[in-house]
C-alpha positions as CSV (number, residue, x, y, z in Angstrom):
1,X,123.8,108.8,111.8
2,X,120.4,109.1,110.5
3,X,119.4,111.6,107.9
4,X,117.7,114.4,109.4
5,X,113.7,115.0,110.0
6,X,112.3,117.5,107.2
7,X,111.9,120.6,109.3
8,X,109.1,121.8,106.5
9,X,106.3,119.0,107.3
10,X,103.3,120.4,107.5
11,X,101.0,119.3,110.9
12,X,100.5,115.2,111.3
13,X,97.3,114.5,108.7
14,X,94.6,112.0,108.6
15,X,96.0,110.2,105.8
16,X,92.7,110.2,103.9
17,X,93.1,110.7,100.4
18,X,90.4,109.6,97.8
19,X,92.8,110.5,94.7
20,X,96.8,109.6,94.3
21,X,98.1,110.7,90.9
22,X,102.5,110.0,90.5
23,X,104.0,112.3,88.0
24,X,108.0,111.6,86.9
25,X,110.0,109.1,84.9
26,X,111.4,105.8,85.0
27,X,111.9,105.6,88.8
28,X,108.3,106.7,89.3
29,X,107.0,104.4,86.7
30,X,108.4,101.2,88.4
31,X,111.6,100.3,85.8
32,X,113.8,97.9,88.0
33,X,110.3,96.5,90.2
34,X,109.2,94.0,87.5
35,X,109.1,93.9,83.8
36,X,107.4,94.9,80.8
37,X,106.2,91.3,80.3
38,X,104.9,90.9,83.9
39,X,104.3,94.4,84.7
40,X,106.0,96.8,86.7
41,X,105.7,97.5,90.4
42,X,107.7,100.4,91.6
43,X,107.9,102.8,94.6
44,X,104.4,104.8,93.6
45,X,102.2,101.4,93.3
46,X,104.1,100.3,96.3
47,X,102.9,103.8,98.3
48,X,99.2,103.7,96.7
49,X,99.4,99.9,98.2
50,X,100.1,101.5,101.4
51,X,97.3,104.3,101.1
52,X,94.8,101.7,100.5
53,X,95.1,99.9,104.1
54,X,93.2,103.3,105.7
55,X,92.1,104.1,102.0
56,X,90.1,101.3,100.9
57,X,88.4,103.9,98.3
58,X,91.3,105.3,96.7
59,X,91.6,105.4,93.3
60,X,95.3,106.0,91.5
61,X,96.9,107.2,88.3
62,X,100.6,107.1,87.5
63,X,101.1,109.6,84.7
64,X,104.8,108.2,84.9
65,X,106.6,107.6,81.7
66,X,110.7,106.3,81.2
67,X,113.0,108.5,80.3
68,X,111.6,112.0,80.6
69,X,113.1,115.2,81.3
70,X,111.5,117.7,83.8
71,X,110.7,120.2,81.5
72,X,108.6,117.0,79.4
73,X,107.2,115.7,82.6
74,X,106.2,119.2,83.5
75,X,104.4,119.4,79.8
76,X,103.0,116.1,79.0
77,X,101.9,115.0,82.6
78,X,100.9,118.2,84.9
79,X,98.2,119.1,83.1
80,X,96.9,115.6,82.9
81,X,97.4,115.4,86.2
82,X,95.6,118.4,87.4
83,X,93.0,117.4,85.6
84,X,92.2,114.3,87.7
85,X,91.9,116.7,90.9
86,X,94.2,114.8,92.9
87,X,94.4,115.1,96.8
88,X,97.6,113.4,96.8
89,X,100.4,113.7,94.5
90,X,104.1,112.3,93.8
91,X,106.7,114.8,91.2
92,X,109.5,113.3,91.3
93,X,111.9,114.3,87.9
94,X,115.3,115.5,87.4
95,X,117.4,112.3,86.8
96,X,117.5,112.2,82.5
97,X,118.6,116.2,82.8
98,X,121.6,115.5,85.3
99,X,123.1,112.7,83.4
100,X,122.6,115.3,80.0
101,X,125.8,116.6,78.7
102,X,124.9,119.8,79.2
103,X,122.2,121.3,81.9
104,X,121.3,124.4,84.1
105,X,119.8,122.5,87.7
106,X,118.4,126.4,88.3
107,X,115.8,125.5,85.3
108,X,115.5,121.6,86.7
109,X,114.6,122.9,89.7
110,X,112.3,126.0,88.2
111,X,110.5,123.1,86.5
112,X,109.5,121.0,89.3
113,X,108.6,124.4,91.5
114,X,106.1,124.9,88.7
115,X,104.7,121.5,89.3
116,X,104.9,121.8,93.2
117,X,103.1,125.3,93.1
118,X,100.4,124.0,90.2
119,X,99.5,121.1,92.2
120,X,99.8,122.7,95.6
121,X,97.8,125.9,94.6
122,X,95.1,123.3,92.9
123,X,94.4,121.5,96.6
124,X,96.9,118.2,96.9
125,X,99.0,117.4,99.3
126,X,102.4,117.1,97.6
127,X,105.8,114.8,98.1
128,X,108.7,114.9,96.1
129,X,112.4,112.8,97.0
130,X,115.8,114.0,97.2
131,X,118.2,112.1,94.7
132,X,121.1,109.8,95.9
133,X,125.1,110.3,94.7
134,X,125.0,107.9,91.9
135,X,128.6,108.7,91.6
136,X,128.8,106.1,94.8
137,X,127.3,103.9,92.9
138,X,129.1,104.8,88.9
139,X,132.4,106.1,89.6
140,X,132.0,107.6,86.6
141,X,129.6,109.5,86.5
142,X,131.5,111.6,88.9
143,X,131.2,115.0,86.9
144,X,127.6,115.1,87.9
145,X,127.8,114.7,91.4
146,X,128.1,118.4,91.9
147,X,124.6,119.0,89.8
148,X,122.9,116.2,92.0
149,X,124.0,117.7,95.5
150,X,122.8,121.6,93.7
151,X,119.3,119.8,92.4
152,X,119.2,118.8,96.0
153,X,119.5,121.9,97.5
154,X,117.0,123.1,95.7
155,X,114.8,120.5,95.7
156,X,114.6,121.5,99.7
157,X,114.4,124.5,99.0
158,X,111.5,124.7,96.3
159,X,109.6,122.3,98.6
160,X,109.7,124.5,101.6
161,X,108.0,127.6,100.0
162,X,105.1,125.1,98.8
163,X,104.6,123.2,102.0
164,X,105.7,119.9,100.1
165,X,106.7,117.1,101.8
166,X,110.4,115.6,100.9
167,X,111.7,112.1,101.3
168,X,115.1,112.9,101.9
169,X,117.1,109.7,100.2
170,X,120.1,111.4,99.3
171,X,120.6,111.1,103.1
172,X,120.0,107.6,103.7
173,X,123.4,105.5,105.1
174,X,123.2,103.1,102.5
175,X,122.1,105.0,99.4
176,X,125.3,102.9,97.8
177,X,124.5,99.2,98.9
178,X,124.0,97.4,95.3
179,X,120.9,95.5,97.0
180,X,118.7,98.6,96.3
181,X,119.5,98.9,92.9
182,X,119.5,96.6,89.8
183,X,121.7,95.4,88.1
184,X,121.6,99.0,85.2
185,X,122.3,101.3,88.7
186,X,120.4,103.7,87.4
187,X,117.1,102.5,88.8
188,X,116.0,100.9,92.1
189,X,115.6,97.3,92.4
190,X,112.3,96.0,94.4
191,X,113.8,96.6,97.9
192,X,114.8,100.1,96.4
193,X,111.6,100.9,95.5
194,X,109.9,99.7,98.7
195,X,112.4,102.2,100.5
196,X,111.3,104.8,98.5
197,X,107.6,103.5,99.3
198,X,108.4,103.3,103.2
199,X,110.7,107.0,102.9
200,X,107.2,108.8,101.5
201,X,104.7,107.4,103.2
202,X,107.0,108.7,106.1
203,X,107.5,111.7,104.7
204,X,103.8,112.3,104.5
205,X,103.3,110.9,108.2
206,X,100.9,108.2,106.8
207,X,99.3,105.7,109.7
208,X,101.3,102.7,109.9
209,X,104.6,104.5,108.3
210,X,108.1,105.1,110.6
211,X,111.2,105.8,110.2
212,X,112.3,102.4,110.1
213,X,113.6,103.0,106.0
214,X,116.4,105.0,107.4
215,X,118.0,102.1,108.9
216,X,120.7,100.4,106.8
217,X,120.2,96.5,105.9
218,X,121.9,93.7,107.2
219,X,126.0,94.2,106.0
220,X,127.0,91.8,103.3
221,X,128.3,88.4,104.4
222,X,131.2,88.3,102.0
223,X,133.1,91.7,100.4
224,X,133.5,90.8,96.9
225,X,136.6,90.5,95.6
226,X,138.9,93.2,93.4
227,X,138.8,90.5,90.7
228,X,134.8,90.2,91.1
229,X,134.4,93.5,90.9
230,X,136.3,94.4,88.0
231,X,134.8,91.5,86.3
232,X,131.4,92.9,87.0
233,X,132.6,96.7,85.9
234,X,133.5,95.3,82.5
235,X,130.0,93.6,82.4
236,X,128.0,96.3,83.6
237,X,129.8,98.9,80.9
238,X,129.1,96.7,78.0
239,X,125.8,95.2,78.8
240,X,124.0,98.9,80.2
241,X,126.5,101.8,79.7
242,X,127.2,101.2,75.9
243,X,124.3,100.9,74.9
244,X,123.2,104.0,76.9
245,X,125.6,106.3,74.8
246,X,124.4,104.7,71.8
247,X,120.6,105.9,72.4
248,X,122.5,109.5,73.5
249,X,124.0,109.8,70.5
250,X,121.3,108.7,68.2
251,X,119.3,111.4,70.1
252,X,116.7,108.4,71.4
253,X,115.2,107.8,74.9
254,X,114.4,105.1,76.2
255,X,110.8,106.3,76.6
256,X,110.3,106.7,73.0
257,X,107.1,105.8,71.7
258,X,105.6,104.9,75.5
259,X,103.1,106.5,77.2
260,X,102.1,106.3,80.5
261,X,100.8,102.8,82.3
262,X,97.6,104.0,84.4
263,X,96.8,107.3,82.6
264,X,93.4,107.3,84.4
265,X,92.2,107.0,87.9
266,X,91.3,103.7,88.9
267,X,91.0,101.5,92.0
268,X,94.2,99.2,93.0
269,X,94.3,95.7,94.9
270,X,95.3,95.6,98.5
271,X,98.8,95.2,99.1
272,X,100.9,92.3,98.2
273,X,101.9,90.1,100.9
């Protein structure tokens, strides 16, 4: 079954936007699309590809930075951000506050409403995504699946009083195949990202986007084995997950010291073949 149509799109627009400006945190800023020695990619640059086939103009900021919570993308990026009077912006936050120890998803979500309603009130057009189960994809991460399905909810919610426009991934058939994700399965890989891309520009009814990114891939030609997989479990805890609680308990983030990658407007290349 496909996921269901956003019933809070506004009218079908032009698609004209002179200014894109991505606010969120690591999925935003591209981690799993590239590297920091080539550069990263990621879902936004992928979408201000996209804008730049009827947008040849546009210019684009990502304000993105790994690692940060809502309440610190709401404080070091919005006002940034509304102060390159964007037609067209991305909020997308929420992830480093589910996976916290402790967290009320009433003040996620009163966070990003704050963003939605700033940008909104100040002229953009606004998207924002729904977040998949990761516990489909970490069994054990299982005590937050109830916050991501509430952050959800709201996220819906909040989006429908501002008019935004919500790329509904947490609906997607497939949100568990590994192929979108890499190998930390906390962020997307490239063909993760580009779904995000293609689930946006839908979402915003762009010319030349479908609905083609609710469709799941090709199945896998071989189910991996129980041995495979518990090989890869022990693997995946000791290369990403241990180290992950270390920088928890230390107190660190993995955004420490970074600041954002394109902190100004400027123009992008076409899209990549």
């Amino acid at each position: 079954m496909k996921p269901q149509e956003n019933d809070t799109q506004e009218p079908v627009r032009s698609g004209k936007y002179l200014r894109y400006v991505a606010l969120g945190d690591s999925q935003t800023e591209g981690v799993g699309d590239g590297d920091d020695i080539v550069g990263l990619r990621g879902w936004a640059d992928r979408l201000a590809e996209h804008l730049t086939i009827d947008n040849p103009d546009l210019q684009y900021a990502n304000l993105a930075v790994r690692g940060r919570r809502a309440d610190e993308v709401r404080a070091g990026q919005l006002g940034p951000a509304l102060a390159l009077s964007p037609d067209l912006a991305t909020v997308v936050a929420g992830v480093n506050d589910l996976l916290r120890l402790r967290v009320e998803t009433s003040a996620v979500a009163d966070h990003l409403e704050a963003m939605f309603a700033a940008l909104t009130d100040a002229g953009a057009r606004v998207a924002t995504v729904t977040f998949p189960d990761l516990t489909r994809i970490i069994p054990l991460a299982r005590p937050v699946r109830s916050r991501i399905l509430d952050i959800n909810d709201r996220i819906r919610a909040a989006a429908a009083r501002h008019g935004v426009a919500v790329a509904d991934i947490a609906r997607h058939p497939s949100v568990a195949d590994r192929r979108f994700w890499s190998e930390d399965r906390l962020h997307c890989s490239p063909l993760g990202h580009q779904l995000i891309a293609d689930a946006v520009a839908h979402a915003l009814q762009l010319p030349g986007s479908n609905d083609s990114w609710n469709e799941p891939p090709p199945p896998l030609p071989i189910p991996p084995s129980t041995q495979w997989r518990a090989t890869t479990e022990l693997r995946w805890a000791a290369t990403f997950l241990g180290p992950w609680l270390g920088r928890r308990l230390r107190g660190r983030s993995s955004g420490d010291q970074r600041t954002a990658k394109h902190p100004q407007l400027h123009r992008i290349e076409r899209p990549r073949s």
